[in-house]
mmCIF file of the N, C-alpha and C atoms, coordinates in Angstrom:
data_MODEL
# 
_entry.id   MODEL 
# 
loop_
_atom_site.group_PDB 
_atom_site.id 
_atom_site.type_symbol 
_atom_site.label_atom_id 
_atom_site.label_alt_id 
_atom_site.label_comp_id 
_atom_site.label_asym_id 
_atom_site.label_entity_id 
_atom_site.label_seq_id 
_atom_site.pdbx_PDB_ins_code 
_atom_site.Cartn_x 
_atom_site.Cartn_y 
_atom_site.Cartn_z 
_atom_site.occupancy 
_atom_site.B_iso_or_equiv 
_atom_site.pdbx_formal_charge 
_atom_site.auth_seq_id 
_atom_site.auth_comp_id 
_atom_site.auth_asym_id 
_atom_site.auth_atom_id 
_atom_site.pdbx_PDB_model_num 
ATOM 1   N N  . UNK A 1 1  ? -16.240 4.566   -8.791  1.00 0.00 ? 1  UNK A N  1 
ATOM 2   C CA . UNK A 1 1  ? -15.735 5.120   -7.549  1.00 0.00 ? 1  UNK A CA 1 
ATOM 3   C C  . UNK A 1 1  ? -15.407 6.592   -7.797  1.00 0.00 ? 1  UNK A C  1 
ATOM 4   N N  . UNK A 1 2  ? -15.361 7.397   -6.700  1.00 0.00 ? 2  UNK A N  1 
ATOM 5   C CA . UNK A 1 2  ? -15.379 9.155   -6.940  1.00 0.00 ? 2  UNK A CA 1 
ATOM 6   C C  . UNK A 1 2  ? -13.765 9.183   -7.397  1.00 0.00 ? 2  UNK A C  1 
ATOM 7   N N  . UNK A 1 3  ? -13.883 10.198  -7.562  1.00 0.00 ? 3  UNK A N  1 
ATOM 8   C CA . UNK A 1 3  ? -12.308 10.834  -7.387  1.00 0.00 ? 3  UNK A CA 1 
ATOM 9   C C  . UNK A 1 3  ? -11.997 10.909  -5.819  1.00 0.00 ? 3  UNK A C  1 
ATOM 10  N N  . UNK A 1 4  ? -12.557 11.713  -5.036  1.00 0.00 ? 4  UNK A N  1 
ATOM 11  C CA . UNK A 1 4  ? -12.145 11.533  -3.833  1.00 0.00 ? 4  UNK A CA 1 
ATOM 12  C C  . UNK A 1 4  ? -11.943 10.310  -3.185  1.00 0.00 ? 4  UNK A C  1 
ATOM 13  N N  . UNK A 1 5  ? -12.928 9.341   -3.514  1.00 0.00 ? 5  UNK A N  1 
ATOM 14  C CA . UNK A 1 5  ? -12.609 7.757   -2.596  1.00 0.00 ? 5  UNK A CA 1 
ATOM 15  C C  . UNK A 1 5  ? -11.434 7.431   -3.285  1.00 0.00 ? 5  UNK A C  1 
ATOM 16  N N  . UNK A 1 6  ? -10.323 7.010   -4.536  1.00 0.00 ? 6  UNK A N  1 
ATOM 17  C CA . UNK A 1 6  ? -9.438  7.187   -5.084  1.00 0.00 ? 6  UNK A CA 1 
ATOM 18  C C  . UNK A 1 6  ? -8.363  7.783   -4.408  1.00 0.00 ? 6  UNK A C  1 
ATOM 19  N N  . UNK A 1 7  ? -8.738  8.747   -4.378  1.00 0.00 ? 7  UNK A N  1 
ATOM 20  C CA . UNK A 1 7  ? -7.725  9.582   -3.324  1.00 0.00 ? 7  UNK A CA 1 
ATOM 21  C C  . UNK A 1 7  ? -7.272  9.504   -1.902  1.00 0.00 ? 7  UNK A C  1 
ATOM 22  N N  . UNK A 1 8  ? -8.775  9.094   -1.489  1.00 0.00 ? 8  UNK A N  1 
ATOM 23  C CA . UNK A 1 8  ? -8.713  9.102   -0.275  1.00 0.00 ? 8  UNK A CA 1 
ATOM 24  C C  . UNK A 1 8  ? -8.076  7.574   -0.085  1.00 0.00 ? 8  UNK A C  1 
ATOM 25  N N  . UNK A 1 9  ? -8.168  6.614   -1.141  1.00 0.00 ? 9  UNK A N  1 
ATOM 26  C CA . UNK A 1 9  ? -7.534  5.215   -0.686  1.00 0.00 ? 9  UNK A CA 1 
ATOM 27  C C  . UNK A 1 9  ? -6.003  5.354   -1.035  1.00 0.00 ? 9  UNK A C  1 
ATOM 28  N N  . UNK A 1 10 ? -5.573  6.300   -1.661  1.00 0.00 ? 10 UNK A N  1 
ATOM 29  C CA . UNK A 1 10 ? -4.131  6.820   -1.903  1.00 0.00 ? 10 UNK A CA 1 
ATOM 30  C C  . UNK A 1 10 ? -3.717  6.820   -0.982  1.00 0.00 ? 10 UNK A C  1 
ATOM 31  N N  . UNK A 1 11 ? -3.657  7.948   -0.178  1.00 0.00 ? 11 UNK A N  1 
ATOM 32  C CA . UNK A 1 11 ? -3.188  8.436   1.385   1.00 0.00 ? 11 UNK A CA 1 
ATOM 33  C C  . UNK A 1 11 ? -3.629  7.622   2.621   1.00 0.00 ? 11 UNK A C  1 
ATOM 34  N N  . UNK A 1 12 ? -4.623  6.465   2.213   1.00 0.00 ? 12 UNK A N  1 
ATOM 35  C CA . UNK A 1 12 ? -4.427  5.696   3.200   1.00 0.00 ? 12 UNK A CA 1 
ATOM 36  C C  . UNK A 1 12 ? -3.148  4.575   3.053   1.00 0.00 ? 12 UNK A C  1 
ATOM 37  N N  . UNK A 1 13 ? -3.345  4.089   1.659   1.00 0.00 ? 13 UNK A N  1 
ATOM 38  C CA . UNK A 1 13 ? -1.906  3.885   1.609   1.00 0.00 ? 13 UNK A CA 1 
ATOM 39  C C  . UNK A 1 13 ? -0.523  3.979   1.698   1.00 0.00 ? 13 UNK A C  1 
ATOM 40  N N  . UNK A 1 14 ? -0.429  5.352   1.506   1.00 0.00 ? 14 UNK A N  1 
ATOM 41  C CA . UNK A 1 14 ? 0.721   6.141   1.937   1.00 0.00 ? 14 UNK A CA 1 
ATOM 42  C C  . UNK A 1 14 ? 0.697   6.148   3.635   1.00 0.00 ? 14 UNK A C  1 
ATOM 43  N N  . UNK A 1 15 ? 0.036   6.449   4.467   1.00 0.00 ? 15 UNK A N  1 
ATOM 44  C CA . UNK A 1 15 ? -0.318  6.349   5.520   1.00 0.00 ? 15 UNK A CA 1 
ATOM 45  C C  . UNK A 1 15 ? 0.278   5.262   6.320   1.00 0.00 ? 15 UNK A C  1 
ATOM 46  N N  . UNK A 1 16 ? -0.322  3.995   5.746   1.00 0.00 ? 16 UNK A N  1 
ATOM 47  C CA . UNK A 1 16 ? -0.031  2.669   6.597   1.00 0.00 ? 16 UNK A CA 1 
ATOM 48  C C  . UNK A 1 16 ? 1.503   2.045   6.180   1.00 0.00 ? 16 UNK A C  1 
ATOM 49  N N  . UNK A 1 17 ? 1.784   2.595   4.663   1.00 0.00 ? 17 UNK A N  1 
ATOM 50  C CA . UNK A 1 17 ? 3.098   2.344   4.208   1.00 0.00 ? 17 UNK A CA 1 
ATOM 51  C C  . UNK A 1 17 ? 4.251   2.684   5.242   1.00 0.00 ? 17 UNK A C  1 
ATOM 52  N N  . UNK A 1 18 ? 3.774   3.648   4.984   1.00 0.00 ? 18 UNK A N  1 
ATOM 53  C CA . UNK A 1 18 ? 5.053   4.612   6.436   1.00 0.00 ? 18 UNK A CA 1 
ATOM 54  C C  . UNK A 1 18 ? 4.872   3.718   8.085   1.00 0.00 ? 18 UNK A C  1 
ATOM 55  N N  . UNK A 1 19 ? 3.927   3.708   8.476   1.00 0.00 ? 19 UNK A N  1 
ATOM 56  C CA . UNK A 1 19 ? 3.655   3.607   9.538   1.00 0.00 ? 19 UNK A CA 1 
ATOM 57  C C  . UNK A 1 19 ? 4.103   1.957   9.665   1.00 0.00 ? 19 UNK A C  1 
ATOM 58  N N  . UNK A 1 20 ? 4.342   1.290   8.779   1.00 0.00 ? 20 UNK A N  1 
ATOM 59  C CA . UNK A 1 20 ? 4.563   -0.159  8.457   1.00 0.00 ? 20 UNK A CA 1 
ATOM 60  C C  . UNK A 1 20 ? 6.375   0.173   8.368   1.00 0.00 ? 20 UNK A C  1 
ATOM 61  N N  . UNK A 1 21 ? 6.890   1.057   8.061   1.00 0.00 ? 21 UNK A N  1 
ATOM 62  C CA . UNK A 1 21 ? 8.369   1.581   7.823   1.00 0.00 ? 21 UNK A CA 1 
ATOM 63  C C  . UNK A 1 21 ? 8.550   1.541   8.919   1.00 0.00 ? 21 UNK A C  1 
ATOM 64  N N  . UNK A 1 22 ? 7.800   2.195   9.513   1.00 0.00 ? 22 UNK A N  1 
ATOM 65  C CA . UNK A 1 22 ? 8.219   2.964   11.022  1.00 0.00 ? 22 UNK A CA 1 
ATOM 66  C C  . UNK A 1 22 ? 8.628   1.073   11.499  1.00 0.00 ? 22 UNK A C  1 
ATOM 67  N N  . UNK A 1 23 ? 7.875   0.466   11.732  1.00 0.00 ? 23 UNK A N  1 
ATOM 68  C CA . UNK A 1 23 ? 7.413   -0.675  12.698  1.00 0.00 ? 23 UNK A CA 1 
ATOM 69  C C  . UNK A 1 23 ? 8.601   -2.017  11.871  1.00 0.00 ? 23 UNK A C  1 
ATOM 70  N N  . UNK A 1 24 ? 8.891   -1.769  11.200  1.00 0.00 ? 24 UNK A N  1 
ATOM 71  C CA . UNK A 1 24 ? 10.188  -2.635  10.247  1.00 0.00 ? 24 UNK A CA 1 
ATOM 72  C C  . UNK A 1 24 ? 11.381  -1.636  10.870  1.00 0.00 ? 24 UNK A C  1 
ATOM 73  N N  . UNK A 1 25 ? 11.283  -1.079  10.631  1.00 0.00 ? 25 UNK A N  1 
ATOM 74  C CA . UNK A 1 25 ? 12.530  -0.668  10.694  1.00 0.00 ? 25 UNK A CA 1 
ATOM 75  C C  . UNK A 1 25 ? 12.988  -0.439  12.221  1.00 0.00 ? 25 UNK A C  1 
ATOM 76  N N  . UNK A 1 26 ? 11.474  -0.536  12.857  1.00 0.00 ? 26 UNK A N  1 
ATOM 77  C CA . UNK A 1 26 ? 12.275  -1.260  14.658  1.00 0.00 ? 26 UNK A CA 1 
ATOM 78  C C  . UNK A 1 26 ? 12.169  -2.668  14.852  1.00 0.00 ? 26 UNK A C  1 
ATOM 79  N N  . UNK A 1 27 ? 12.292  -3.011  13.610  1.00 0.00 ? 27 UNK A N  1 
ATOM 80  C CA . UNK A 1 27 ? 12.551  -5.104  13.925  1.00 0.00 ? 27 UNK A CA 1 
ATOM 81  C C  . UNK A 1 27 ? 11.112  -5.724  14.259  1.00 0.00 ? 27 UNK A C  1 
ATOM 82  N N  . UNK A 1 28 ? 9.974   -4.681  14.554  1.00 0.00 ? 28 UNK A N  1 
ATOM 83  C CA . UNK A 1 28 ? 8.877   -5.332  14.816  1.00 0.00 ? 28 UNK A CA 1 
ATOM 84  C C  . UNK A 1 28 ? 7.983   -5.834  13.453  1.00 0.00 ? 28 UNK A C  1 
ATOM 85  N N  . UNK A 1 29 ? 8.316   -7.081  12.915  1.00 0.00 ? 29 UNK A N  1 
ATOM 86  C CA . UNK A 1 29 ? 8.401   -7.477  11.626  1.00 0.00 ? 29 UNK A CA 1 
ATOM 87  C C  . UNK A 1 29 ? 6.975   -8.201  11.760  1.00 0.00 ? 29 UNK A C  1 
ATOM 88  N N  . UNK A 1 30 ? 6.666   -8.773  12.959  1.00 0.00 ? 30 UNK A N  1 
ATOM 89  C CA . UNK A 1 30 ? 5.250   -8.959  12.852  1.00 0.00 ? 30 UNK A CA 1 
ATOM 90  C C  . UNK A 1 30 ? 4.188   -8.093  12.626  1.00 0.00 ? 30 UNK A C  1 
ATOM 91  N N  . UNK A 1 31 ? 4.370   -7.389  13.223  1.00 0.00 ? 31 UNK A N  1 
ATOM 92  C CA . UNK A 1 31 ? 3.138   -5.758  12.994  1.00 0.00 ? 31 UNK A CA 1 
ATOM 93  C C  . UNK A 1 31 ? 3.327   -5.166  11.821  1.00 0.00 ? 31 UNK A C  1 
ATOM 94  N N  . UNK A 1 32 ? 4.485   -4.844  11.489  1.00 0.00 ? 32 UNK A N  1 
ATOM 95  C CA . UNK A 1 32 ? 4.316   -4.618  9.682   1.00 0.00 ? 32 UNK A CA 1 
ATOM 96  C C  . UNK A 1 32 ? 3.819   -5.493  8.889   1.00 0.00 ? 32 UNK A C  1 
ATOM 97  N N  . UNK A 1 33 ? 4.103   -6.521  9.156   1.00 0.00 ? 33 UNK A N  1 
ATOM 98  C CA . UNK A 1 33 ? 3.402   -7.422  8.146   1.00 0.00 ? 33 UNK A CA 1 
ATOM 99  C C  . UNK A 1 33 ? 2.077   -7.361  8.355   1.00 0.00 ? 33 UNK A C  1 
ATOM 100 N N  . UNK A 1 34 ? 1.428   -7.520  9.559   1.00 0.00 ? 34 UNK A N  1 
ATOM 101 C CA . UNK A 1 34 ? 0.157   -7.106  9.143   1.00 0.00 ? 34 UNK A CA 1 
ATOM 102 C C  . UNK A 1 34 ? 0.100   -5.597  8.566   1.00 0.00 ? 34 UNK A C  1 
ATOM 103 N N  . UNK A 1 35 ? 0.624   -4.419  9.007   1.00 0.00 ? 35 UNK A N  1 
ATOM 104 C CA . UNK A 1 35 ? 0.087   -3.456  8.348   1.00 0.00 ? 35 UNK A CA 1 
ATOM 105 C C  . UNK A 1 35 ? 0.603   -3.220  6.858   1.00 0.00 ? 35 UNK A C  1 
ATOM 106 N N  . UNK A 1 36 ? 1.555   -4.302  6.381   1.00 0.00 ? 36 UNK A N  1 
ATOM 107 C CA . UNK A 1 36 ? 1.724   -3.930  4.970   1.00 0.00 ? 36 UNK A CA 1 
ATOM 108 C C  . UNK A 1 36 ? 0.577   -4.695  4.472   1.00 0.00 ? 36 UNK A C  1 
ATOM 109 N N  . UNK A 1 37 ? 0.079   -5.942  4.944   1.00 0.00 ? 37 UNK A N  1 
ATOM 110 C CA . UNK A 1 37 ? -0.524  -6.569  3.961   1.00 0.00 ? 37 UNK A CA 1 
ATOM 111 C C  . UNK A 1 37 ? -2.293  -5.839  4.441   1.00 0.00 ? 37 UNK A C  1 
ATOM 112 N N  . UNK A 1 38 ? -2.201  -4.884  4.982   1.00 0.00 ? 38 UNK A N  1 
ATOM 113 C CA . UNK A 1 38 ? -3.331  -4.223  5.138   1.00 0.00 ? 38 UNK A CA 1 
ATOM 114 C C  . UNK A 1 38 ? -3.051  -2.552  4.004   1.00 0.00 ? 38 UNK A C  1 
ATOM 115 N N  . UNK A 1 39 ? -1.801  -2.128  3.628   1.00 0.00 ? 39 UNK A N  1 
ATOM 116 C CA . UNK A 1 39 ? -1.681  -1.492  2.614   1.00 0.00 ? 39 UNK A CA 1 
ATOM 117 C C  . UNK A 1 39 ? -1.883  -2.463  1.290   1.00 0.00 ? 39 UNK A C  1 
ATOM 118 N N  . UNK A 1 40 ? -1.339  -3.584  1.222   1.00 0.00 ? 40 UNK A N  1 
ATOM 119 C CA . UNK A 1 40 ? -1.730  -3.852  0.268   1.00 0.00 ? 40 UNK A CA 1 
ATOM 120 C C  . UNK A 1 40 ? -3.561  -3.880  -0.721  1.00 0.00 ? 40 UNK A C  1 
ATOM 121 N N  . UNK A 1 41 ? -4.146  -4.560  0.711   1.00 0.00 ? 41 UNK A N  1 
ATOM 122 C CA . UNK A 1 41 ? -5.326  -4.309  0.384   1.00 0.00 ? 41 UNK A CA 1 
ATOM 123 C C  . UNK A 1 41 ? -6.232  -3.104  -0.464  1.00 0.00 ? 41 UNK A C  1 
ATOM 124 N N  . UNK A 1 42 ? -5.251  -2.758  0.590   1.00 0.00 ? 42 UNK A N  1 
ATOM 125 C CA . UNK A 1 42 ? -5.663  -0.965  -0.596  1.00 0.00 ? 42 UNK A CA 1 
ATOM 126 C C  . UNK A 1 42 ? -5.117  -0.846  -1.705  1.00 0.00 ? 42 UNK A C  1 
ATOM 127 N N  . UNK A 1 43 ? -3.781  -0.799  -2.138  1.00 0.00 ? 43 UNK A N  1 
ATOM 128 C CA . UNK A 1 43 ? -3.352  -1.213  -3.488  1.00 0.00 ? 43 UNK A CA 1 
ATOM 129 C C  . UNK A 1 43 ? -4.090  -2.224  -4.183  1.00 0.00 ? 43 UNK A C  1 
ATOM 130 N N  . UNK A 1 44 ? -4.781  -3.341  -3.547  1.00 0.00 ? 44 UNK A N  1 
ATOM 131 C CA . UNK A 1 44 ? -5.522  -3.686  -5.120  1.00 0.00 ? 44 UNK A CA 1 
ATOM 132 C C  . UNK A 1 44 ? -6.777  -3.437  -4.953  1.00 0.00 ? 44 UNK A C  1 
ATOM 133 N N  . UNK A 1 45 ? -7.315  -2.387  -4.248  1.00 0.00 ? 45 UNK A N  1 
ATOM 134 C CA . UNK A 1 45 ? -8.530  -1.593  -4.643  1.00 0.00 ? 45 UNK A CA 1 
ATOM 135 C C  . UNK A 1 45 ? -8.521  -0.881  -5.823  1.00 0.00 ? 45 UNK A C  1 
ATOM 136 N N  . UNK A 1 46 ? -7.148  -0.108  -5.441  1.00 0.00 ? 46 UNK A N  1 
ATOM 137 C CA . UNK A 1 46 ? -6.761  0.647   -6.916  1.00 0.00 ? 46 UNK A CA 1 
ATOM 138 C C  . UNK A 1 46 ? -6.557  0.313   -7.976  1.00 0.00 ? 46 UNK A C  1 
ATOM 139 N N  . UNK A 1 47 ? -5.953  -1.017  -8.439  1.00 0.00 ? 47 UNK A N  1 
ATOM 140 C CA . UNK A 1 47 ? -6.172  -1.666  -9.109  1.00 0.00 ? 47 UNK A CA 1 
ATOM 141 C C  . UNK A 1 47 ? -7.440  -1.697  -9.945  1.00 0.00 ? 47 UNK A C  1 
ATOM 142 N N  . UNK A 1 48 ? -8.009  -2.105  -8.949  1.00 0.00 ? 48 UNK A N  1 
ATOM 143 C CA . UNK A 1 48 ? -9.628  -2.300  -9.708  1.00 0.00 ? 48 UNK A CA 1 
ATOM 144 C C  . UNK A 1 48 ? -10.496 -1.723  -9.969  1.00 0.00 ? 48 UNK A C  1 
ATOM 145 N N  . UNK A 1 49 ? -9.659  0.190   -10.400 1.00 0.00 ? 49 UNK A N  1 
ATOM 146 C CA . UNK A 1 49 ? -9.874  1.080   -10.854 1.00 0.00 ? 49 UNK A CA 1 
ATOM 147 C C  . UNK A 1 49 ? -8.927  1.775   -11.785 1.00 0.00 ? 49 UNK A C  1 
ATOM 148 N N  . UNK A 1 50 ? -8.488  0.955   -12.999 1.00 0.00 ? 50 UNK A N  1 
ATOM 149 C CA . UNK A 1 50 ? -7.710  1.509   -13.534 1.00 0.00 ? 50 UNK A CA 1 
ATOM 150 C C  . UNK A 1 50 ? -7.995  2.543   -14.357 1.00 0.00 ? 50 UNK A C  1 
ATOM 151 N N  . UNK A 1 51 ? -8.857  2.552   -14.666 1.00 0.00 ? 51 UNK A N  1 
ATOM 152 C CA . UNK A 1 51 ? -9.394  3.784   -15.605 1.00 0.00 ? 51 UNK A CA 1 
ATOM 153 C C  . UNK A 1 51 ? -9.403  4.834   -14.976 1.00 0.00 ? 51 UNK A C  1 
ATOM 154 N N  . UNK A 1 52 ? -9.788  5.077   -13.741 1.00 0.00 ? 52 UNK A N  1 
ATOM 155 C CA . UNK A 1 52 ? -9.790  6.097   -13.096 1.00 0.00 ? 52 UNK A CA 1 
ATOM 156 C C  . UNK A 1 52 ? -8.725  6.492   -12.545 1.00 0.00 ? 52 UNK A C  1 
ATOM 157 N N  . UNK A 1 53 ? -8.170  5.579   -11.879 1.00 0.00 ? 53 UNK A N  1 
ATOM 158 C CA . UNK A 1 53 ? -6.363  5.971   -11.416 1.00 0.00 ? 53 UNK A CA 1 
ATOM 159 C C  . UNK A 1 53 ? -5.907  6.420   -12.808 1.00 0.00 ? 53 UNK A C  1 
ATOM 160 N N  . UNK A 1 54 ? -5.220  5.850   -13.620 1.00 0.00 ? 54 UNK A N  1 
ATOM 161 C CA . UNK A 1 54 ? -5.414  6.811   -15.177 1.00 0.00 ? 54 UNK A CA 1 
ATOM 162 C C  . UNK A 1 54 ? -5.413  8.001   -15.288 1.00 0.00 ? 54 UNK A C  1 
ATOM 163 N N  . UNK A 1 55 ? -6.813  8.648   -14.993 1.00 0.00 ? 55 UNK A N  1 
ATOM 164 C CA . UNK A 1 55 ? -7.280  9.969   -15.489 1.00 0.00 ? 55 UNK A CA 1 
ATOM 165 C C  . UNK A 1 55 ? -6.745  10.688  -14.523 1.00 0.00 ? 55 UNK A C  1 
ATOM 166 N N  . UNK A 1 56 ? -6.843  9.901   -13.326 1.00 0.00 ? 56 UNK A N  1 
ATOM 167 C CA . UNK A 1 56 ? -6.519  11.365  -11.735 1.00 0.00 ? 56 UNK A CA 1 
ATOM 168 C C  . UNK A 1 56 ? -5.443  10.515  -11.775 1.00 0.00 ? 56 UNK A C  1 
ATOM 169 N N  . UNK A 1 57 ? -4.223  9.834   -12.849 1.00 0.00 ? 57 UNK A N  1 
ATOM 170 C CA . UNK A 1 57 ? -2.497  10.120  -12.309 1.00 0.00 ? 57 UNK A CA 1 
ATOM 171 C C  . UNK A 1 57 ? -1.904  9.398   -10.861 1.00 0.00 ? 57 UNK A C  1 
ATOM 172 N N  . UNK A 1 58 ? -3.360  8.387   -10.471 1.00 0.00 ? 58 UNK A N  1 
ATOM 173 C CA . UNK A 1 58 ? -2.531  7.765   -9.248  1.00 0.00 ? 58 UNK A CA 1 
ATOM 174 C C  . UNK A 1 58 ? -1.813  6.829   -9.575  1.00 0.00 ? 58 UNK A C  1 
ATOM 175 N N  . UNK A 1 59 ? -0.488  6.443   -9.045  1.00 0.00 ? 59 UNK A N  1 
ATOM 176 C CA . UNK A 1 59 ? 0.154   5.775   -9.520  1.00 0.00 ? 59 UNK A CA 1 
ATOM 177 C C  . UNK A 1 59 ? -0.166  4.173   -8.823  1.00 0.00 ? 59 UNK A C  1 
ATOM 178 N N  . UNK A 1 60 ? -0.806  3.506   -9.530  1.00 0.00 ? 60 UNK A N  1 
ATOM 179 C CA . UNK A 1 60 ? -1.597  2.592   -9.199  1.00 0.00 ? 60 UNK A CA 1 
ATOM 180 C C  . UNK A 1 60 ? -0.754  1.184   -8.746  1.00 0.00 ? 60 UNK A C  1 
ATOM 181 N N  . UNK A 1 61 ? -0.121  1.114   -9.959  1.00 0.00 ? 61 UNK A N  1 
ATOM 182 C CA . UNK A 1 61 ? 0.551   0.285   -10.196 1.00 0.00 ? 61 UNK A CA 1 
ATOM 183 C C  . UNK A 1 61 ? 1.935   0.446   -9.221  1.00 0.00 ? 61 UNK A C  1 
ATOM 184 N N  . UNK A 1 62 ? 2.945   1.136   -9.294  1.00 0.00 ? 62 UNK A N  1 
ATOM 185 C CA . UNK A 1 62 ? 3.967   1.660   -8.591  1.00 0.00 ? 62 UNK A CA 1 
ATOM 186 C C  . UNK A 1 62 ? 3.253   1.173   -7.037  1.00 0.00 ? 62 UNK A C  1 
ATOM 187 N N  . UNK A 1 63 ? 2.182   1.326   -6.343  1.00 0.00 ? 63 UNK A N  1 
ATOM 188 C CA . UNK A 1 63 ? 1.369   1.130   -5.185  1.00 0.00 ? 63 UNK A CA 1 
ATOM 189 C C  . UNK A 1 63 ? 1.381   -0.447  -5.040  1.00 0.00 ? 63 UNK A C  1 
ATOM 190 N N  . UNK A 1 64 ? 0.762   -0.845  -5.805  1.00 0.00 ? 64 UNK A N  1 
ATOM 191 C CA . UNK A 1 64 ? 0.958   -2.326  -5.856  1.00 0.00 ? 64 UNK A CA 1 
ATOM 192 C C  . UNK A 1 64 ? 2.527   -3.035  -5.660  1.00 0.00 ? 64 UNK A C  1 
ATOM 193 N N  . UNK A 1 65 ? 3.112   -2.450  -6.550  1.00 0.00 ? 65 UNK A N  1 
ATOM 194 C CA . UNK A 1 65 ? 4.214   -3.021  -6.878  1.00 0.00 ? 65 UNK A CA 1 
ATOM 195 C C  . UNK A 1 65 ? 5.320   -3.280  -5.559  1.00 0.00 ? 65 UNK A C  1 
ATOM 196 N N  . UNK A 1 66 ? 4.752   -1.732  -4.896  1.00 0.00 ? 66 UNK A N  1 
ATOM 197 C CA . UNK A 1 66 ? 5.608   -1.347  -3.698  1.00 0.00 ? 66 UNK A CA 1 
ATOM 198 C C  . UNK A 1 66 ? 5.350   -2.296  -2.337  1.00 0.00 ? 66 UNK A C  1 
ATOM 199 N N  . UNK A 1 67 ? 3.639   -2.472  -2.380  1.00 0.00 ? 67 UNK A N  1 
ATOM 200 C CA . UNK A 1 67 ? 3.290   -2.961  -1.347  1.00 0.00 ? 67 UNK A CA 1 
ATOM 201 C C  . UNK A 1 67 ? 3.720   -4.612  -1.542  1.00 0.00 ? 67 UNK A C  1 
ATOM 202 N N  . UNK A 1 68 ? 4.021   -5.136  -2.737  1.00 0.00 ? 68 UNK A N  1 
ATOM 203 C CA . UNK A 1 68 ? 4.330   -6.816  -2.740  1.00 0.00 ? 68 UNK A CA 1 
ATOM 204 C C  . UNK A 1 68 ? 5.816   -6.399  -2.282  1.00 0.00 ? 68 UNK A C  1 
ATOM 205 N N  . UNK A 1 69 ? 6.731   -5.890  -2.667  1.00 0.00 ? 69 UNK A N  1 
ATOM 206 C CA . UNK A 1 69 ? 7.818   -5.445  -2.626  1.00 0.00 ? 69 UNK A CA 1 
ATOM 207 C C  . UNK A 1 69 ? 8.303   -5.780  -0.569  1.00 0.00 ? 69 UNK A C  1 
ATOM 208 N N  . UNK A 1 70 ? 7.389   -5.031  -0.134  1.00 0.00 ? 70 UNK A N  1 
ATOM 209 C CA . UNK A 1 70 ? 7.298   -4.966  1.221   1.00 0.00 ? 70 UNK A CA 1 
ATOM 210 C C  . UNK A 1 70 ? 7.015   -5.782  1.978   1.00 0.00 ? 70 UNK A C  1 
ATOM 211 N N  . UNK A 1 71 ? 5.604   -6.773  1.540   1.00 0.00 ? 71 UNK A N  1 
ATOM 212 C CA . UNK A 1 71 ? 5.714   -8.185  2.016   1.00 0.00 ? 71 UNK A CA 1 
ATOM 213 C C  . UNK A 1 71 ? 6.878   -8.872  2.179   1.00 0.00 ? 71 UNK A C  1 
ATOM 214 N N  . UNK A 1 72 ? 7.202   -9.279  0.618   1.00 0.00 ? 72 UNK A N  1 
ATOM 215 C CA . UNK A 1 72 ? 8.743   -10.202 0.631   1.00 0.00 ? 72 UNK A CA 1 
ATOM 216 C C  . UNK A 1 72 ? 9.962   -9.674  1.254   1.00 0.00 ? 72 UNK A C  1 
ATOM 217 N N  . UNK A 1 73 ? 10.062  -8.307  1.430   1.00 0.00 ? 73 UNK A N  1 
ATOM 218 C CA . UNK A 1 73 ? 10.596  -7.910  2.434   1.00 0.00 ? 73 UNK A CA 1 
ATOM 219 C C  . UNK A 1 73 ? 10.513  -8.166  3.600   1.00 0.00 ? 73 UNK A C  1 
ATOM 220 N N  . UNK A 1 74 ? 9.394   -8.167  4.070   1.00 0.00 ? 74 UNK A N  1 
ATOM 221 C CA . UNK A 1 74 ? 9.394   -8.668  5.733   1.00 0.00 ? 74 UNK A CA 1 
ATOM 222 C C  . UNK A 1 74 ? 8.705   -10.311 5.823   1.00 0.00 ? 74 UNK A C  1 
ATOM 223 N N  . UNK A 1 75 ? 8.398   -10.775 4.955   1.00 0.00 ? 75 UNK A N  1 
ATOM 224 C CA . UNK A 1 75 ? 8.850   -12.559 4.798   1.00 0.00 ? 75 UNK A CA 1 
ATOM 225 C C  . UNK A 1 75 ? 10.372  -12.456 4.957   1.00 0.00 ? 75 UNK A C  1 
ATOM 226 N N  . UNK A 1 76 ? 11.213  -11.657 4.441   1.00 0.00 ? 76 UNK A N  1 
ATOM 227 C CA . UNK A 1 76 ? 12.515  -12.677 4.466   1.00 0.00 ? 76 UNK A CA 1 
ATOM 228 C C  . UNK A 1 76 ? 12.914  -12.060 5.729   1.00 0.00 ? 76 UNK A C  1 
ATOM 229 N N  . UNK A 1 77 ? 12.559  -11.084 6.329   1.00 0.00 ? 77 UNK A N  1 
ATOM 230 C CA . UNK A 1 77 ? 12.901  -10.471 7.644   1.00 0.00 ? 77 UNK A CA 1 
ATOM 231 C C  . UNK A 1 77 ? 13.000  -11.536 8.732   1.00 0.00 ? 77 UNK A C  1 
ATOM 232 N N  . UNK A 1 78 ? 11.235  -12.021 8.511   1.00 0.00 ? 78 UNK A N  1 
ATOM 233 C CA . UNK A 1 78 ? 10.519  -13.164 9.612   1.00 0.00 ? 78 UNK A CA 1 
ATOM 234 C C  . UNK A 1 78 ? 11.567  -14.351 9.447   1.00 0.00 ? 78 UNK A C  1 
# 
């Protein structure tokens, strides 16, 4: 995978993370959950580029970690 697709699946993550904040944090716990577990998706893309997250410093793992983090968060919300 490029460096840019890498990147570019970064900031989509960051992207839907927030936008999943936004939508939790107005109680609408159904719609985050889908859009976290649609960040997640992207977190284990990255994953399955560790060598490359690696070299270009994305924090791959921390991504993952955050996006399970956020599920069980809005499981215990629901």
């Amino acid at each position: 995978m490029s460096n840019s697709d890498l990147r570019a699946i970064e900031q989509y993550w960051q992207t839907l993370t927030r936008s999943s904040n936004v939508l939790f944090n107005a109680d609408n716990f159904e719609e985050a959950l889908l859009s976290y577990q649609s960040a997640l998706s992207s977190a284990e893309l990255l994953n399955n580029h560790i060598i490359d997250c690696i070299r270009l410093n994305v924090p791959f793992m921390q991504v993952y970690i955050i996006s399970c983090n956020n599920l069980v968060n809005t499981y215990i919300a629901l």
